[in-house]
BAVO-153832 format. One line per 5 residues: number of its first residue (from 1); their letters; for each residue x, y, z of N, C-alpha, C, O. Coordinates in pm, 1 decimal. Example, Ala and Ser with C-alpha at 12.3 -4.5 7.8 and 13.67 -1.06 7.14 Angstrom:
% BAVO-153832
1	as	1319.0/-569.0/780.0/1230.0/-450.0/780.0/1320.0/-330.0/780.0/1423.6/-331.9/846.5 | 1285.0/-225.0/708.0/1367.0/-106.0/714.0/1290.0/3.0/787.0/1340.9/113.8/803.9
//
This chain:
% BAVO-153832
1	xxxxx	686.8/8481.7/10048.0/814.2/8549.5/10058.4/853.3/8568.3/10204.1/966.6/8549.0/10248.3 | 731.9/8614.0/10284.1/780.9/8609.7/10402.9/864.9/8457.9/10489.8/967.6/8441.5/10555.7 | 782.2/8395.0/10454.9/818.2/8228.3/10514.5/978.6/8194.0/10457.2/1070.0/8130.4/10509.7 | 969.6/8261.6/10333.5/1133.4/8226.4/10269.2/1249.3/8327.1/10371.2/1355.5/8280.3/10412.2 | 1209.1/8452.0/10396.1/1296.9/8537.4/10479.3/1299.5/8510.3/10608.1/1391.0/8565.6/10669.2
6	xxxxx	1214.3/8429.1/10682.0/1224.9/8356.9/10780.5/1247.0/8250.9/10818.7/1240.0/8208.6/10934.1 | 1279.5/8191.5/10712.5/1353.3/8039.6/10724.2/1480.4/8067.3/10677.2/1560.2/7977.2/10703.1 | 1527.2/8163.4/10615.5/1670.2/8254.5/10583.8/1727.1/8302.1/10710.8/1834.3/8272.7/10763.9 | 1634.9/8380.4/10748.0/1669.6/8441.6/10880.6/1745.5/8314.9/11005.7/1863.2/8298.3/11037.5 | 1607.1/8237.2/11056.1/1639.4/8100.7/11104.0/1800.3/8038.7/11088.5/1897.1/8041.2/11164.5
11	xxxxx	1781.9/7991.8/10974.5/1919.2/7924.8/10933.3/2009.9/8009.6/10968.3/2114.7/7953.0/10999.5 | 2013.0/8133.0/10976.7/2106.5/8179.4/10958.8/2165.2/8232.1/11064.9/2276.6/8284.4/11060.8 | 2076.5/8219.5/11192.8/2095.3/8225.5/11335.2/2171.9/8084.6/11390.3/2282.4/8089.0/11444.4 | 2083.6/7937.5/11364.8/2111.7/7865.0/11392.2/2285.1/7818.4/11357.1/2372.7/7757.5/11418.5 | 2272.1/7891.3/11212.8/2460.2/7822.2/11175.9/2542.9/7913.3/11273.4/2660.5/7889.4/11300.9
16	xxxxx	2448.3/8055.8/11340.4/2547.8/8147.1/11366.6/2592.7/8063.6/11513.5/2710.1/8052.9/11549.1 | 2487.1/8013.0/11582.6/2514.4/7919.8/11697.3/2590.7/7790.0/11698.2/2666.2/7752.9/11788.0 | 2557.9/7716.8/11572.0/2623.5/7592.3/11558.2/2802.2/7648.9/11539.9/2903.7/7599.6/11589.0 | 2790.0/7737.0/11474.0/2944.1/7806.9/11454.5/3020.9/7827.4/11616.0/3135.6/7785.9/11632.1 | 2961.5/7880.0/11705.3/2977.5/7917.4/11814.3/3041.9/7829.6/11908.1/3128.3/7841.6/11994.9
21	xxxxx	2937.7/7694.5/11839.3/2965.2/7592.5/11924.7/3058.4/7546.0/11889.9/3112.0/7482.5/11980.8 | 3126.2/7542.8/11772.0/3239.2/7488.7/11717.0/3375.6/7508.7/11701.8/3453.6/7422.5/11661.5 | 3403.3/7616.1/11732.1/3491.0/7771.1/11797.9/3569.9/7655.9/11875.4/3497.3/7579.6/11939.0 | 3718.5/7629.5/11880.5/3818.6/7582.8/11955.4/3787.4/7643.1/12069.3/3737.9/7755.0/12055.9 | 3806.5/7588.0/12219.0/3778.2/7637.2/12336.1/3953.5/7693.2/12360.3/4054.2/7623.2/12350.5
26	xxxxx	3944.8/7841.4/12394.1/4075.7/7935.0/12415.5/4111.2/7903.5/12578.0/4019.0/7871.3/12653.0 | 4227.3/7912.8/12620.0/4229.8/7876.4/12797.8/4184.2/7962.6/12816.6/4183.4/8056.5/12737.0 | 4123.4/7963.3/12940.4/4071.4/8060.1/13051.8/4072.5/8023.8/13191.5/4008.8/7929.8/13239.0 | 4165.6/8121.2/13270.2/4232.2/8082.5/13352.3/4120.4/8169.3/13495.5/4069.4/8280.3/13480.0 | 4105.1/8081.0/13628.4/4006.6/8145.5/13695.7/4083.3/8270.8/13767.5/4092.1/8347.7/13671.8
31	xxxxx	4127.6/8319.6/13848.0/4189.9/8447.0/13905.5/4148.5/8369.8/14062.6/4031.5/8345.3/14092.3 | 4284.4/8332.8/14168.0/4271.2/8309.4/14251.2/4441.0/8344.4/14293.0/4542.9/8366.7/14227.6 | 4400.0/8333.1/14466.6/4492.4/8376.3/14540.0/4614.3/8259.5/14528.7/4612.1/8146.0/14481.1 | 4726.2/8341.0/14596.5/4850.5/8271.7/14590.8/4810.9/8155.6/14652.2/4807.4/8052.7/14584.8 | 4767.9/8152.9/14815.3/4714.8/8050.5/14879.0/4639.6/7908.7/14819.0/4639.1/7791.1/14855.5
36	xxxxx	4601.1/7955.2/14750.6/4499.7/7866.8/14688.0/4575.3/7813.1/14524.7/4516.8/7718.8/14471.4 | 4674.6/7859.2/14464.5/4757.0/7808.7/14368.5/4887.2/7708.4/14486.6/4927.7/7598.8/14447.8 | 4926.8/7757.0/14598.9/4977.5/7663.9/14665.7/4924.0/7468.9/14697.2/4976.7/7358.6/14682.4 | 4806.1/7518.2/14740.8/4687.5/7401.9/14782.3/4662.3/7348.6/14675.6/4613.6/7235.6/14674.5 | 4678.1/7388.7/14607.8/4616.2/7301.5/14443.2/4684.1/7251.0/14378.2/4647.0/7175.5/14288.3
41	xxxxx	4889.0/7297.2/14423.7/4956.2/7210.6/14326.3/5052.3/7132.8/14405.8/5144.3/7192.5/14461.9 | 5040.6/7012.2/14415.5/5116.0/6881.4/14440.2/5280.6/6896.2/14461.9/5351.8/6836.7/14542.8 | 5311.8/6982.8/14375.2/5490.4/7028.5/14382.3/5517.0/7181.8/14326.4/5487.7/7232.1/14217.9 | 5577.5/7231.5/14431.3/5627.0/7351.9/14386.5/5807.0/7369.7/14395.0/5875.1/7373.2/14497.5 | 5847.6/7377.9/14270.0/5962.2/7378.4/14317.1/6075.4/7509.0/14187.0/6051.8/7535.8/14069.2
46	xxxxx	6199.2/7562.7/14283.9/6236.0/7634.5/14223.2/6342.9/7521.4/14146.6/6376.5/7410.0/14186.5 | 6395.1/7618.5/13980.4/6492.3/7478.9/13916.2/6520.4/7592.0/13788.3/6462.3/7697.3/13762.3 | 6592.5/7548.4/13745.8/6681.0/7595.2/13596.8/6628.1/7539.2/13484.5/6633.5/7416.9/13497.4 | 6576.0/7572.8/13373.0/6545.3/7469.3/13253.7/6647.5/7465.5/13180.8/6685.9/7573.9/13136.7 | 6735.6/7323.8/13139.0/6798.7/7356.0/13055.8/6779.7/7321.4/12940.0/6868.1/7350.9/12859.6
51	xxxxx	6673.8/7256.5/12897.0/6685.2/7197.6/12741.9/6510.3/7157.1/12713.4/6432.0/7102.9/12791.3 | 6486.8/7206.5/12571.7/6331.8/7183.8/12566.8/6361.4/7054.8/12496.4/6445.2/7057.2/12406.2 | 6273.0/6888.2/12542.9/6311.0/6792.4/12456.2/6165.8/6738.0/12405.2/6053.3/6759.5/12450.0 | 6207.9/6663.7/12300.5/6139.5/6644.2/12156.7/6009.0/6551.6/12267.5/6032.8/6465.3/12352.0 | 5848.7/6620.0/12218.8/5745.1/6527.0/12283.7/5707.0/6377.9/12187.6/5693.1/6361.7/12066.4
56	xxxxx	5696.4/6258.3/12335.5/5688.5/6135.5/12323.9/5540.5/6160.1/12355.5/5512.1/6271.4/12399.6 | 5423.9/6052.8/12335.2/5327.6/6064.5/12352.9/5275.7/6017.8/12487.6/5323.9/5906.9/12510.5 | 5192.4/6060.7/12590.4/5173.0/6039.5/12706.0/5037.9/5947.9/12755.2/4917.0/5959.7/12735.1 | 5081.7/5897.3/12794.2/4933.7/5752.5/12847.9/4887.0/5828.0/13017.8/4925.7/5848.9/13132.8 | 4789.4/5841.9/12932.8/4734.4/5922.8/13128.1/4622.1/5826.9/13152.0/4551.3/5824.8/13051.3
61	xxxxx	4574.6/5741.5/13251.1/4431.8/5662.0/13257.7/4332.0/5766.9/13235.3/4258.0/5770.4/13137.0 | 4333.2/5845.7/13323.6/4210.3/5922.3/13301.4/4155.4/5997.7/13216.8/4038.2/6035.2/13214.2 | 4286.5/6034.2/13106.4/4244.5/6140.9/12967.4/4304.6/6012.0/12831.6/4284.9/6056.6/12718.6 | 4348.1/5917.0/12832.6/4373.4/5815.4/12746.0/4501.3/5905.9/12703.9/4565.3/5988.4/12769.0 | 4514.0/5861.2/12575.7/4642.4/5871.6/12502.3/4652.2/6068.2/12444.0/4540.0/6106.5/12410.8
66	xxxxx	4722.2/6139.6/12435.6/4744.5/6289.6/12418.5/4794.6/6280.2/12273.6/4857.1/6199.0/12205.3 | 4745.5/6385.4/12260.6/4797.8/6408.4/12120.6/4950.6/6465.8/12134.3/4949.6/6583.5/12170.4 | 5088.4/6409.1/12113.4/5164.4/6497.7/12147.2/5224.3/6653.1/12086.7/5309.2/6732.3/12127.6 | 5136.0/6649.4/11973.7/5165.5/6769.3/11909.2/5087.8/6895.9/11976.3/5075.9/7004.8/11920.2 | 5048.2/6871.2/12076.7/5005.5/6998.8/12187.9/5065.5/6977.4/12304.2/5014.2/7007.4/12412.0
71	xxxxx	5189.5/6918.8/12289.3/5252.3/6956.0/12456.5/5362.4/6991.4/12433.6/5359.7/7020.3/12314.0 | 5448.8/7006.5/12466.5/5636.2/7011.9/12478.6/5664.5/6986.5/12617.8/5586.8/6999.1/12712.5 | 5788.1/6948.4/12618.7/5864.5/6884.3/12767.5/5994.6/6967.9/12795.4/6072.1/6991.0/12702.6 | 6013.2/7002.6/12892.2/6152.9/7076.0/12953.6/6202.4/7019.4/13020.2/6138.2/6988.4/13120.5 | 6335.0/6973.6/13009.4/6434.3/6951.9/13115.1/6474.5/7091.5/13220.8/6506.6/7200.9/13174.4
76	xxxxx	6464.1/7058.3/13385.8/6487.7/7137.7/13471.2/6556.0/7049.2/13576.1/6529.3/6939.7/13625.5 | 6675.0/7157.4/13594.4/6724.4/7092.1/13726.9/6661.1/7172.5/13806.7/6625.8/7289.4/13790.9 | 6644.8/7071.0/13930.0/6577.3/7163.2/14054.2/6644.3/7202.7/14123.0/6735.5/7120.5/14132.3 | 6668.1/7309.7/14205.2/6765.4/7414.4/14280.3/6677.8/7411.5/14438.1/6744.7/7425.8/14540.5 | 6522.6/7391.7/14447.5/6471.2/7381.3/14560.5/6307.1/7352.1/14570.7/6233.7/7413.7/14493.4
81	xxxxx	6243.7/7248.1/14676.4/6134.4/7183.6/14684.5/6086.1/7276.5/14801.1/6151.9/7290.5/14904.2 | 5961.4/7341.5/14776.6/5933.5/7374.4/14864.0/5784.0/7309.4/14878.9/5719.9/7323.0/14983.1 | 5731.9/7234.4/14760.6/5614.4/7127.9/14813.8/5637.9/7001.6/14751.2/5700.2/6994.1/14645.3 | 5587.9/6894.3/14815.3/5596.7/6761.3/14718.0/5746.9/6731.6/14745.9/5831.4/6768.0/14827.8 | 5736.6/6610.3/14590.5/5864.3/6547.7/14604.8/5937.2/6510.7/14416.7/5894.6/6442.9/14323.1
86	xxxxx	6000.3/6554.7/14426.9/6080.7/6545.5/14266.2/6222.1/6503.9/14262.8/6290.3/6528.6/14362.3 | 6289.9/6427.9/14134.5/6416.7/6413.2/14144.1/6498.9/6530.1/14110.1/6452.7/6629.4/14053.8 | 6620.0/6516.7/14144.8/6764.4/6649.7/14123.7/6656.3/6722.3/13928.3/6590.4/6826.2/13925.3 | 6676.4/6627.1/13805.2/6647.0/6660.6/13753.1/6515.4/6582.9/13687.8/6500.0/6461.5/13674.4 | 6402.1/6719.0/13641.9/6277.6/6692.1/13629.2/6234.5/6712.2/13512.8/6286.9/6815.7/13471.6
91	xxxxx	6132.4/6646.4/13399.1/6066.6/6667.9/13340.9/5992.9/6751.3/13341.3/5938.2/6742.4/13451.2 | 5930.8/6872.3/13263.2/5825.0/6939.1/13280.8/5733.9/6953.5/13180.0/5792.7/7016.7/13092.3 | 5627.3/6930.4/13146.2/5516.4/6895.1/13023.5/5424.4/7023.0/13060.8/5372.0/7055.8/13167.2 | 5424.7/7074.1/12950.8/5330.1/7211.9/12942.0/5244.5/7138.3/12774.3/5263.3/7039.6/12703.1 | 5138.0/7269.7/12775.6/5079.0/7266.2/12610.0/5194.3/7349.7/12532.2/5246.2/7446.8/12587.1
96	xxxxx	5224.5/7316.3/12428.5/5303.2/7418.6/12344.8/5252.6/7577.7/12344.3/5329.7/7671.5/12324.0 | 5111.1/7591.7/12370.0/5076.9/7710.0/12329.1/4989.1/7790.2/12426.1/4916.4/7729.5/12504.7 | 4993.9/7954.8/12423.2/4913.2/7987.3/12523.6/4780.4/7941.5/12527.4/4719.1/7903.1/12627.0 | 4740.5/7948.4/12411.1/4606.0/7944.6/12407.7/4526.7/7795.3/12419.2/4412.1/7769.8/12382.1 | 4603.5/7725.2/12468.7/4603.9/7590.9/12512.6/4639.1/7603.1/12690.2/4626.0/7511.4/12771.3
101	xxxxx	4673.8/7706.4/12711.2/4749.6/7714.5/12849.7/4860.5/7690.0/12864.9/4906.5/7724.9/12973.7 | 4932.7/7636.9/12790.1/5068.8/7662.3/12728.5/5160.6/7774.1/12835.8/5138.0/7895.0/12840.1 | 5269.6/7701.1/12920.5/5344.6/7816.9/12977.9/5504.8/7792.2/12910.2/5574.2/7695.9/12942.8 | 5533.5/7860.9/12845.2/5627.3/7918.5/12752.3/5788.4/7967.6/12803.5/5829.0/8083.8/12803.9 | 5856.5/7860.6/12840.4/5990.5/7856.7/12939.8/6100.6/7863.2/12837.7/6109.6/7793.3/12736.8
106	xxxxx	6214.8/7993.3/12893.8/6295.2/7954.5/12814.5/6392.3/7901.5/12846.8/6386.3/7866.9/12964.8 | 6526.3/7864.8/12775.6/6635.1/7754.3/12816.2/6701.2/7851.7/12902.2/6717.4/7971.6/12879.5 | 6729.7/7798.0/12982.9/6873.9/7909.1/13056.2/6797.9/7995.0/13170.0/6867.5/8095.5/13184.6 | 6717.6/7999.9/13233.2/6633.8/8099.3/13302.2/6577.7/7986.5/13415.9/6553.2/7867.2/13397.5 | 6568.7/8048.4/13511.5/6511.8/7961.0/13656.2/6412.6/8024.5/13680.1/6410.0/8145.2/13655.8
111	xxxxx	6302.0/7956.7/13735.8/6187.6/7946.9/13741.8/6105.8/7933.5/13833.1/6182.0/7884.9/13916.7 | 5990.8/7939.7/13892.2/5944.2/7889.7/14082.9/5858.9/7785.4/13952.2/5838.5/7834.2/13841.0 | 5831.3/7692.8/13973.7/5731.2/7624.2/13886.3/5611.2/7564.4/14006.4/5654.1/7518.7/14112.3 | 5490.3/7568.3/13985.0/5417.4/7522.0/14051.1/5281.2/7401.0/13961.6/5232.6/7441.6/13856.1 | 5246.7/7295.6/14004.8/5252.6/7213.4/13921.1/5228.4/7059.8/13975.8/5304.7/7032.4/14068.5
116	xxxxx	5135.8/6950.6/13937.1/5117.0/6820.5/13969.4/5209.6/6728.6/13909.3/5274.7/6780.6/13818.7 | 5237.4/6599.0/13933.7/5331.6/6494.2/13880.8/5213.4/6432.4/13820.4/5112.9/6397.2/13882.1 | 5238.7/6420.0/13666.5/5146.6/6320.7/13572.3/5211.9/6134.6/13647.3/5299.6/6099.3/13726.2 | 5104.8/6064.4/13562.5/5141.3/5948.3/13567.4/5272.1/5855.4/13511.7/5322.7/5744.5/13528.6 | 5295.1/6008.8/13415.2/5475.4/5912.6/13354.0/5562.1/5964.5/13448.5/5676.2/5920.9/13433.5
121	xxxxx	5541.1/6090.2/13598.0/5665.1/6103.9/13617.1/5689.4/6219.8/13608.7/5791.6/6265.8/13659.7 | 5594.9/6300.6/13537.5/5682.5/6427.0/13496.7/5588.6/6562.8/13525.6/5469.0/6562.1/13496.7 | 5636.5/6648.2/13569.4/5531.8/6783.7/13641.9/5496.6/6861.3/13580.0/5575.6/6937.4/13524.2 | 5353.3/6872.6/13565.3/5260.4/6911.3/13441.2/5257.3/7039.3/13482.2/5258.2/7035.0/13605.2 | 5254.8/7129.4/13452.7/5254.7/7278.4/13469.9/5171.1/7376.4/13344.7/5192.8/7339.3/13229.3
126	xxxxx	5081.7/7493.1/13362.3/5026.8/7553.5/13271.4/5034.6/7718.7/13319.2/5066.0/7743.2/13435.7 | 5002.2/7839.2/13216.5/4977.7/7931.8/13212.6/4840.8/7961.8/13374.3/4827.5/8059.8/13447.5 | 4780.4/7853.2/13372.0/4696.9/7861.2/13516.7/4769.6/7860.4/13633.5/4707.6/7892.8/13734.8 | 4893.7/7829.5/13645.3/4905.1/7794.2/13785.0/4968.7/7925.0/13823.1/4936.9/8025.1/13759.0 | 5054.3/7933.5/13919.8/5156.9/8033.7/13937.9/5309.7/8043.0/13912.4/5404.5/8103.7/13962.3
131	xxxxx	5291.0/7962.0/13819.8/5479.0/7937.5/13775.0/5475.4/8089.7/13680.1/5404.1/8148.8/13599.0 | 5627.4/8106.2/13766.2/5690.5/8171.2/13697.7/5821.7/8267.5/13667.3/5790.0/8324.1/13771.9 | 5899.8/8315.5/13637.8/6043.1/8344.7/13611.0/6120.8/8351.4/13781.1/6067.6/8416.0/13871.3 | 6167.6/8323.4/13788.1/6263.3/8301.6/13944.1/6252.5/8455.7/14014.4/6258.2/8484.7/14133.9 | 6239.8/8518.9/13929.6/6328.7/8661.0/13888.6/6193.9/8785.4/13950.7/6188.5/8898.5/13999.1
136	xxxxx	6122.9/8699.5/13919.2/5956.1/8804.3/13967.6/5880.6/8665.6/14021.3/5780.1/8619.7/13967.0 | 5934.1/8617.9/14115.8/5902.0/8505.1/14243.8/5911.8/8617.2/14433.5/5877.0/8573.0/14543.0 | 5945.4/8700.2/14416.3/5959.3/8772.9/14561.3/5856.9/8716.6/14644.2/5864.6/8628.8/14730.1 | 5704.2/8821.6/14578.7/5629.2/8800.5/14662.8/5572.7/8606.9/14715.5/5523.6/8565.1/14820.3 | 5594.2/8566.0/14641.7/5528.6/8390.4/14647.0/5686.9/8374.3/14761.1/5685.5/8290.9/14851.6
141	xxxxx	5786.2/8446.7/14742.4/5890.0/8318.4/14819.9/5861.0/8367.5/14957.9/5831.2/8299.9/15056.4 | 5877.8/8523.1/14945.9/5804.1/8617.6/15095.2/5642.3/8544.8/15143.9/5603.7/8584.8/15253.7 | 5578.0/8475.9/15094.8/5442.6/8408.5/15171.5/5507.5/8266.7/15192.5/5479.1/8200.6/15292.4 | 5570.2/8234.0/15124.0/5667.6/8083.6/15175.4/5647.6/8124.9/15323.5/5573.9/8087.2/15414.6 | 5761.2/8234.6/15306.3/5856.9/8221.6/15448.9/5710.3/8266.8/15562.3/5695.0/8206.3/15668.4
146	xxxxx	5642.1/8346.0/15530.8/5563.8/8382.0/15593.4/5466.5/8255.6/15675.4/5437.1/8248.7/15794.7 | 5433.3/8167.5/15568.5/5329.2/8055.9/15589.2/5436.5/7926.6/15658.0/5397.2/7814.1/15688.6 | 5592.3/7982.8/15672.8/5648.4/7867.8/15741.2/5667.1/7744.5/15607.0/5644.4/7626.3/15633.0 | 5699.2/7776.5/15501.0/5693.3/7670.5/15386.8/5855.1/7701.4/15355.8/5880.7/7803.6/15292.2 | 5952.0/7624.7/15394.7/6126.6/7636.5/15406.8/6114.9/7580.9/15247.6/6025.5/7547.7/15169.8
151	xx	6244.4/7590.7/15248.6/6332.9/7557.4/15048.0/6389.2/7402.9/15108.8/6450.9/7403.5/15215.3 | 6366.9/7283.1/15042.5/6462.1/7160.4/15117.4/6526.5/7143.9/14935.8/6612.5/7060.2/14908.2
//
């Protein structure tokens, strides 16, 4: 009886781990300075979103083909570059969801977006970086000016 309650026991640890392991991974975002969300993203630029459009599926070399039912795309006009280089109007590819990292833009609202250019073209942006509403951008535009980083 004992050997049976301990091979009960056992199993019943092990599924509790195998379970664990199997658990969808939730984003988790590291906590770093403005400085260092600057340095890390390829384009920062302020812009308007005007329209969320329907996701096409994305060919990246390095991650293969995406599932597109975890991303969505925003149309943004850009209003100002203060890193990198983008056209008047830009693509923007997020995950649909937070818990994907998912950053959640709405139509009609301007934005500081901070953010890399994927391989189709279009500036990948997440709940990690520092994008966010135009509107509660002060302090990031005040270290712009501070660090000498102008609006072109």
């Amino acid at each position: 009886m004992s050997f049976l309650l301990s091979l009960i026991t056992a199993f019943s640890f092990s599924s509790g781990i195998t379970g664990l392991l199997t658990v969808e991974r939730m984003c988790s975002c590291r906590a770093q300075p403005l400085e260092e969300h600057i340095e890390e993203s390829s384009v920062i630029i302020s812009g308007t979103v005007i329209a969320e459009i329907q996701a096409a599926p994305v060919r990246d070399s390095a991650h293969g083909t995406w599932d597109e039912s975890w991303l969505t795309r925003f149309k943004v006009v850009r209003q100002n570059v203060y890193k990198g280089k983008v056209p008047d109007t830009v693509t923007v590819v997020t995950a649909k969801h937070s818990a994907a990292c998912g950053y959640r833009f709405l139509i009609g609202q301007p934005y500081l977006i901070y953010g890399d250019v994927n391989s189709q073209g279009e500036l990948s942006t997440s709940i990690c970086t520092s994008t966010k509403p135009l509107s509660s951008a002060d302090e990031d535009l005040t270290f712009f000016e501070k660090m000498g980083i102008r609006a072109r």
